[in-house]
SEVEXLO-712094 format. One record per residue (C-alpha): x, y, z. Coordinates in steps of 0.05 Angstrom, whole numbers, padded with zeros to 5 digits, always signed. Each point is the difference from the previous one (the first is absolute). Layout:
REM SEVEXLO-712094
XYZ ...
//
This chain:
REM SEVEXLO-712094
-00152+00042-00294 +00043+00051+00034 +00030-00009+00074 +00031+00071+00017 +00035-00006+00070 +00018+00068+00042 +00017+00017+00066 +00081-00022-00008 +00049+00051+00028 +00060+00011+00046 -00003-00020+00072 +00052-00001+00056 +00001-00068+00035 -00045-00017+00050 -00053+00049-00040 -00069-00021-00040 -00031-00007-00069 -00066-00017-00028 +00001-00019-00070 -00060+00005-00045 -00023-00040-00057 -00059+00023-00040 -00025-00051-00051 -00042+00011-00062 -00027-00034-00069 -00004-00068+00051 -00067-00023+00047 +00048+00015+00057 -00035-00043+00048 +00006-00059-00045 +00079+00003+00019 +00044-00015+00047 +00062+00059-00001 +00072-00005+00027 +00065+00038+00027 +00060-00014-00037 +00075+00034+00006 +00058+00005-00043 +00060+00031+00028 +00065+00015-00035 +00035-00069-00031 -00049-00040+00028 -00067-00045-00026 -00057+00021+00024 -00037-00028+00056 -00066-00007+00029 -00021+00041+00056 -00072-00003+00020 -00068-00022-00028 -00064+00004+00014 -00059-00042-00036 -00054+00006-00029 -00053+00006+00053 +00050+00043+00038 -00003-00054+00062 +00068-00029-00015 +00070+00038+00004 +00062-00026-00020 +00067+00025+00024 +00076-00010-00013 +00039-00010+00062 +00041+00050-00015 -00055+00049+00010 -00053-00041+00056 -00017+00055+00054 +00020+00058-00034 -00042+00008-00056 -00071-00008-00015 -00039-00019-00064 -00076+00025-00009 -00044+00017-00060 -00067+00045-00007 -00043-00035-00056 -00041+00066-00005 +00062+00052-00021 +00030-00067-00042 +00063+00006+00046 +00052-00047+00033 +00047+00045+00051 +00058-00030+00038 +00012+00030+00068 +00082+00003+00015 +00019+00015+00074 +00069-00011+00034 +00031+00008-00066 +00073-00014-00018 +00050+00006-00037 -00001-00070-00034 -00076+00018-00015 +00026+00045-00063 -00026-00020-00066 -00048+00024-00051 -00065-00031+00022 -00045-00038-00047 -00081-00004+00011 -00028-00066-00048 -00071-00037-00007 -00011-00067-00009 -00074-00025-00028 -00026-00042+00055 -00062-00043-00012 -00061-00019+00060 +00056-00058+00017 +00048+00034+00016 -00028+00066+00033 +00041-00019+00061 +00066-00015-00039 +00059+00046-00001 +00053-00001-00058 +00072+00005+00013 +00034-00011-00061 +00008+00051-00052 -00026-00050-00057 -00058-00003+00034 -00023+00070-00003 -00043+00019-00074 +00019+00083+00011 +00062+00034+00031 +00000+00083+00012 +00058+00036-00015 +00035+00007+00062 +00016+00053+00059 +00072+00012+00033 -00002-00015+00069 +00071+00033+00029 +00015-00011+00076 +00064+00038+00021 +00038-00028+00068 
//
């Protein structure tokens, strides 16, 4: 199973982002995916989710309004749209699938022990 996230960068504040995740070796629609964030000296933390059949989506407060979780099951990709960014937002981004069976199609993970798969990360830097 391989995760590989792109679309990280440098940004002023206020700007955009849309990061990509593009899953293989996994039945991607047989997963719920996530948004996770590590910054510098700190644990990393959930940021959005969306499950399984793609009808529920998850978000940290931190993040509610500004960015937007979505996934194509055809091109086997979860993107996460980032608008008003700022300068708190800066971490290196983490894409991650979770197996989710007919019970929970509708269920979104938040916890990192939750999730089966984790990609290896994009830096997300947001100058003021």
């Amino acid at each position: 199973v391989q995760l590989q996230a792109s679309g990280g960068g440098l940004v002023q504040a206020g700007g955009s982002l849309t990061l990509s995740c593009a899953a293989s070796g996994l039945t991607f629609s047989r997963y719920g995916m996530g948004w996770f964030r590590q910054a510098p000296g700190k644990e990393r933390e959930f940021v959005a989710a969306i499950s399984r059949s793609g009808t529920t989506l998850t978000y940290a407060d931190s993040v509610k309004g500004r960015f937007t979780v979505s996934r194509d099951n055809a091109k086997n990709t979860v993107y996460l749209q980032m608008n008003n960014l700022r300068p708190e937002d800066t971490a290196v981004y983490y894409c991650a699938a979770y197996q989710a069976y007919s019970g929970t199609m509708h269920y979104t993970a938040q916890a990192p022990l939750e999730y089966d798969y984790w990609g290896q990360g994009t830096q997300v830097t947001v100058s003021s």
